[in-house]
C-alpha positions as CSV (number, residue, x, y, z in Angstrom):
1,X,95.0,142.9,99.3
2,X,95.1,144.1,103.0
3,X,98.9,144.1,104.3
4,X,99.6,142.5,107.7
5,X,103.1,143.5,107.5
6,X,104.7,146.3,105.4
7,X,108.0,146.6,105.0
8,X,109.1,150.8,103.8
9,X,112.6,151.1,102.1
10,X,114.3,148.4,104.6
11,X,118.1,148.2,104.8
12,X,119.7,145.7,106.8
13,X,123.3,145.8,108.1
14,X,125.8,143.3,109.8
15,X,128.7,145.7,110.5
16,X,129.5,147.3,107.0
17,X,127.7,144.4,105.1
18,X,124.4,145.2,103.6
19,X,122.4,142.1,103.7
20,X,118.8,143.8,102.4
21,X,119.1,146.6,100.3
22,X,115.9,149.3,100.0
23,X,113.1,146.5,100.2
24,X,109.6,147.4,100.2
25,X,107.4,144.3,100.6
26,X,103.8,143.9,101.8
27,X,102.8,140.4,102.7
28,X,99.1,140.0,102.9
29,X,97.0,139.2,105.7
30,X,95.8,135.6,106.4
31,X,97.9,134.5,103.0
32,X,101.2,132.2,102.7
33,X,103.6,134.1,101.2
34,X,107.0,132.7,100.2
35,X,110.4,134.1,100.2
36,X,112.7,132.4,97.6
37,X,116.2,133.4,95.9
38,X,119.6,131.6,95.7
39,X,121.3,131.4,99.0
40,X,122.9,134.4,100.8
41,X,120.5,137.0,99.0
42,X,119.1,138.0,102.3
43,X,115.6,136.5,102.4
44,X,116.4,135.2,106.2
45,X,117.4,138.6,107.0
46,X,114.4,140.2,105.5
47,X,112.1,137.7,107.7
48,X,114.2,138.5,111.2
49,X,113.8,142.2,110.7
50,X,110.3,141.7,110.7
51,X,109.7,140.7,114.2
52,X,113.6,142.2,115.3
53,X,115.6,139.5,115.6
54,X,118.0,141.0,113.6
55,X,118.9,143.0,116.0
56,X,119.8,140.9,118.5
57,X,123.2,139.8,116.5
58,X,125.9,141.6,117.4
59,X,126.9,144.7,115.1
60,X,123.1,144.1,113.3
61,X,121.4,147.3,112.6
62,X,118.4,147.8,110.5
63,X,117.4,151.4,108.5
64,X,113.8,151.9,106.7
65,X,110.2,150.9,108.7
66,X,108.6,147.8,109.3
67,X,104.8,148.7,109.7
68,X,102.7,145.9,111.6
69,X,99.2,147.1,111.2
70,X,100.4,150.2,110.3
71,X,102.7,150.6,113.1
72,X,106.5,150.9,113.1
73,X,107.9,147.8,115.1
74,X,111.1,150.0,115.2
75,X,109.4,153.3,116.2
76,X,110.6,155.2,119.5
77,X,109.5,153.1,122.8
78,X,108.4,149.7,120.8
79,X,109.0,146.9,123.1
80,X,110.3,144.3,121.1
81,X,109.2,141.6,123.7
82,X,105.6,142.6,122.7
83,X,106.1,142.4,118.6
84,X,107.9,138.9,118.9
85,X,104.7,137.7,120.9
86,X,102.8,139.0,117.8
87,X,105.0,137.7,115.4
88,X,106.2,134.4,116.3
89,X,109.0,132.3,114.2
90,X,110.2,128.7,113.5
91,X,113.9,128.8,112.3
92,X,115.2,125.9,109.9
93,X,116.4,123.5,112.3
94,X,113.8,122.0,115.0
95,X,114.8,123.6,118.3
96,X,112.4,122.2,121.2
97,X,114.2,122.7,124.6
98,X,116.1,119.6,124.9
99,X,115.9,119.5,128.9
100,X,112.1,120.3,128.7
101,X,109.1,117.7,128.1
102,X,106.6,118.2,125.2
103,X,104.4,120.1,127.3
104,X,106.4,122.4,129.0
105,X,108.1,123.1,125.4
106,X,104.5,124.3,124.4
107,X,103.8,126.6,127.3
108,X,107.4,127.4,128.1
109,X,106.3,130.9,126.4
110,X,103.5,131.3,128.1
111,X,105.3,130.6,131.4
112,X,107.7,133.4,130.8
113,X,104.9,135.4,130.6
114,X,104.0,134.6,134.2
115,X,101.1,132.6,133.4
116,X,100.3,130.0,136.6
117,X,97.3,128.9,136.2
118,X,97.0,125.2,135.1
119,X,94.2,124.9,133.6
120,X,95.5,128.0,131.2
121,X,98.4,125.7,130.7
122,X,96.7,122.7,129.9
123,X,94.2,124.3,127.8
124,X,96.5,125.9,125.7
125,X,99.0,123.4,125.4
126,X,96.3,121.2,123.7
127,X,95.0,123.6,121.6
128,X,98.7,124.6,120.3
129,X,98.9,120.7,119.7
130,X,95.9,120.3,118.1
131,X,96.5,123.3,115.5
132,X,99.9,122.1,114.8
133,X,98.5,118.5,114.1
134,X,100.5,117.2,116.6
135,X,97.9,116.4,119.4
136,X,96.6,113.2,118.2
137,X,100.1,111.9,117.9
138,X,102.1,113.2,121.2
139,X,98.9,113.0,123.7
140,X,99.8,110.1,125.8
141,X,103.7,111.2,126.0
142,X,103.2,114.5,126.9
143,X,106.1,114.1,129.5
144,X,108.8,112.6,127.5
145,X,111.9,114.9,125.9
146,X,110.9,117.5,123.4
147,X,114.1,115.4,121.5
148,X,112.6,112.4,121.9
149,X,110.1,112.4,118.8
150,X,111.2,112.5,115.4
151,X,112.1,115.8,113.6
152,X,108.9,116.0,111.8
153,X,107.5,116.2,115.3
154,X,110.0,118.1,116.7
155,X,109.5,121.1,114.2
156,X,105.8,121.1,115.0
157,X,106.0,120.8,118.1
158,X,108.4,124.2,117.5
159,X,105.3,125.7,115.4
160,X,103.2,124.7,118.7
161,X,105.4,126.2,120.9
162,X,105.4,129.5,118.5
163,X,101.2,129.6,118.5
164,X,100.7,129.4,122.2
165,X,101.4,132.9,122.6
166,X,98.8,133.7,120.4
167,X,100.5,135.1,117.5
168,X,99.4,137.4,114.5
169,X,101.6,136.4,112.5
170,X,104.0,133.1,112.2
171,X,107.4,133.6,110.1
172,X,108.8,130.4,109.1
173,X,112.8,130.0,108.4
174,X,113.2,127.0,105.9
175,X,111.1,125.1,108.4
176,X,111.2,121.9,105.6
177,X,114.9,122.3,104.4
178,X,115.5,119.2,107.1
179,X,112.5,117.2,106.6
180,X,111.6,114.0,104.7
181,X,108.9,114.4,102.1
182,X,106.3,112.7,104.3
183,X,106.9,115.2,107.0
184,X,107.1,118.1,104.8
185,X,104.1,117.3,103.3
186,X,102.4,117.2,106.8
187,X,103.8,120.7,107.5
188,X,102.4,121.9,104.2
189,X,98.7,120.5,105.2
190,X,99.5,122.7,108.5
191,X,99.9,125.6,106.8
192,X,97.2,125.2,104.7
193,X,94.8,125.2,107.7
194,X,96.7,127.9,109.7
195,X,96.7,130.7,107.2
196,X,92.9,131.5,107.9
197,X,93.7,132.6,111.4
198,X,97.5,133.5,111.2
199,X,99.4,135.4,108.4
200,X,102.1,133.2,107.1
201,X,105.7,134.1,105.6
202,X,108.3,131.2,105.0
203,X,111.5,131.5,103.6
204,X,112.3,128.7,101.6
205,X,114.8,127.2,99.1
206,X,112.9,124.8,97.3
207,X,110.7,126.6,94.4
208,X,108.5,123.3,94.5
209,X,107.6,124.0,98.0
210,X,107.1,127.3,97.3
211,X,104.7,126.9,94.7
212,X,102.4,124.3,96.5
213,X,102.1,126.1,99.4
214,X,102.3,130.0,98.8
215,X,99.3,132.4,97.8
216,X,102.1,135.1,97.2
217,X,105.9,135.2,96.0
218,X,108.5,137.4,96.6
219,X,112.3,136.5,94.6
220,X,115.3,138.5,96.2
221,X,118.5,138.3,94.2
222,X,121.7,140.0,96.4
223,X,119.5,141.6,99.1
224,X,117.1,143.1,96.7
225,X,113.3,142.5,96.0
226,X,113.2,141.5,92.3
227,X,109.9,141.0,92.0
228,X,106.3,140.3,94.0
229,X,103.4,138.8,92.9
230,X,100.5,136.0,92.7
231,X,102.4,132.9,93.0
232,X,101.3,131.5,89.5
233,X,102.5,134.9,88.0
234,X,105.9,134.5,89.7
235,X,106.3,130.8,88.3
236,X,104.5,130.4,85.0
237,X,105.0,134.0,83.1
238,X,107.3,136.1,85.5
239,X,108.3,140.0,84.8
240,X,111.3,140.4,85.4
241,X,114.1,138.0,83.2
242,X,116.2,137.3,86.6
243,X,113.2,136.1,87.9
244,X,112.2,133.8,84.8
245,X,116.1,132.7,84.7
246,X,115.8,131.8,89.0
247,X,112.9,129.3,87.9
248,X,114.1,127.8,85.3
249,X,117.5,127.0,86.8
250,X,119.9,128.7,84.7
251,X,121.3,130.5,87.9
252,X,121.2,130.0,91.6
């Protein structure tokens, strides 16, 4: 199992408040791997540190490594512009820019960047489309609102917009927790087909979810790692009793 990212005794902090507590996690490359636990046990946390987000609330502080190929993302003279290209994210609720059309939602990134060229532009903002299965459906309206298609759309045109950077890895925030089954089943098709050129992590609250979708599961309980392992492992004969308790329902 070749790690992608590596996290090395992480703490987390908001002020005095401990959110992740000493967790070492490797979450392999070009696999889905799924963060579950009852809410408030830190697994959004965990998932923010790993491209610094975190750190961008105020009073957030972060302790331990995050290795990204190997390298620490928190190491002296890290730009943390550069590791959010490379590790892109989709939070819970669809976010397109409301002001901005479909297109410019896509390359909006890429623009930032200083990228001018239009046929850059155009070329990518198909091909972010068309791997987030959105192309087919959006292609003759790429000027209206970003808000104007449904939320199904709306979230991937979010996991669009998060891909046209080029990404290594995409991080995924309860991207379903607002979604109809029919359009969370579409985002679970995209994943399928995106984990053989990105590596995947998604937090999620729904263990069903979690075990249609994920190659890997980690369970946190209280901002600690309880345990990680082969998604059937984790559901069908888990080690540790907190775990087994966490599936079965009797807490959480």
């Amino acid at each position: 199992m070749e790690a992608k990212i590596e996290t090395e005794h992480l703490n987390a902090y908001f002020g005095d408040n401990r959110a992740v507590k000493d967790v070492s996690l490797s979450v392999p490359k070009n696999k889905i791997t799924a963060i579950i636990g009852p809410s408030g046990c830190g697994k959004s946390t965990l998932i923010r540190c790993m491209n610094r987000m975190h750190e961008v609330v105020r009073g957030a502080r972060v302790e331990g490594k995050v290795l990204l190929d190997g390298e620490d993302i928190y190491g002296p003279g890290t730009d943390a512009v550069l590791v959010r290209r490379k590790v892109g994210m989709v939070f819970q609720k669809p976010n397109p820019f409301p002001t901005m059309s479909i297109y410019d939602n896509v390359v909006a990134g890429l623009r930032l960047n200083g990228e001018k060229d239009w046929k850059v532009l155009d070329k990518t903002a198909e091909g972010s489309l068309r791997l987030a299965a959105l192309w087919d459906e959006v292609k003759h309206s790429l000027d209206a609102s970003g808000v104007s298609i449904s939320g199904g759309q709306q979230q991937r045109l979010c996991i669009a917009r998060a891909l046209a950077v080029e990404p290594e890895v995409l991080l995924l925030d309860e991207p379903c927790s607002a979604l109809d089954p029919i359009a969370t089943a579409k985002i679970e098709d995209l994943l399928f087909d995106l984990k053989d050129r990105f590596t995947i992590a998604i937090v999620t609250h729904n263990m069903q979810h979690a075990a249609r979708i994920a190659d890997y599961t980690a369970f946190m309980y209280l901002g600690q790692l309880i345990e990680f392992d082969d998604t059937k492992k984790i559901f069908e004969n888990p080690d540790n009793e907190l775990t087994e308790k966490y599936i079965t329902g009797r807490f959480g």
